[in-house]
N, C-alpha and C positions, 0 to 999 in steps of 0.2 A: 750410934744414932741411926734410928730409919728412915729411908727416905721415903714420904708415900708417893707411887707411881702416877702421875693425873692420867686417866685412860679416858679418851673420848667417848662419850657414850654414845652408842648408833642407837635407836629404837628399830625393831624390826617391825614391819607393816603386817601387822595380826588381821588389824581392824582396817576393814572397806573403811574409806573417807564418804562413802552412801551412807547417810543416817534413815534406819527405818529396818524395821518386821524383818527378818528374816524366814519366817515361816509364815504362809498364807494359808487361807481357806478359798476352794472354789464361792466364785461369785465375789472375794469380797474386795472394796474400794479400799486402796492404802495411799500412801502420799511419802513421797523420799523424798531427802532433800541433801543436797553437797555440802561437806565439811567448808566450814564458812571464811577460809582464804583461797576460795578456789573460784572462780567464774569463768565465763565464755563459752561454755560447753553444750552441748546437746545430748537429751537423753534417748537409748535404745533398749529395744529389748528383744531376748535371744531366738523368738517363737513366736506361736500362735497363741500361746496360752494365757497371754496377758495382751491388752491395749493400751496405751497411753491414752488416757482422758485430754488434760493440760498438763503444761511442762513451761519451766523459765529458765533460768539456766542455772536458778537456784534449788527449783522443788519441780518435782512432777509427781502427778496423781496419775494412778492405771487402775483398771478393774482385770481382776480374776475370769475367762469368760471359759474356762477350762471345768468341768465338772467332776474332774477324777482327781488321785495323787501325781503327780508330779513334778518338774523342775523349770527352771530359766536362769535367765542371766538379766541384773538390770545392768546396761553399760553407762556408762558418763563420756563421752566423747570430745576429745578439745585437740584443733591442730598444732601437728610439734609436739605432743606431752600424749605419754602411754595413757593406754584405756583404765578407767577406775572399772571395777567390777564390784556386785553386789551377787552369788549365786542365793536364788530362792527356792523352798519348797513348796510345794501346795501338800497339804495334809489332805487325806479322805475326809470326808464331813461324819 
């Protein structure tokens, strides 16, 4: 008789808990928002090449204000608990 082994399943963290675009275009408005058991946090961003519009501690809107190719970081920030990170690209237009 075999016995089946129960093995805990870990999921390994592929996917940013930031929902939203990963790749941008100069100029454009986008809006992220936190995987939705998560609150209290504040959102950043890694450079100049983006702005934070608004932001709640559920969703923040940024524009693009970068004209070329590119990168950044969108961060999620909460005290006591590691940074979520989101990396972005800007594509040439």
């Amino acid at each position: 008789e075999e016995k089946l082994q129960e093995i805990e399943e870990q999921k390994p963290i592929v996917e940013s808990l930031i929902i939203g675009d990963k790749t941008v275009y100069p100029y454009d408005e986008k809006t992220y928002s936190i995987s939705e058991n998560i609150t209290g946090g504040r959102w950043e961003i890694s450079n100049k090449k983006a702005v934070i519009l608004e932001q709640n501690d559920k969703t923040m809107k940024l524009a693009i204000v970068w004209g070329k190719s590119g990168s950044f970081d969108i961060f999620y920030k909460r005290e006591g608990f590691e940074d979520i990170v989101l990396p972005i690209t800007i594509k040439s237009l």
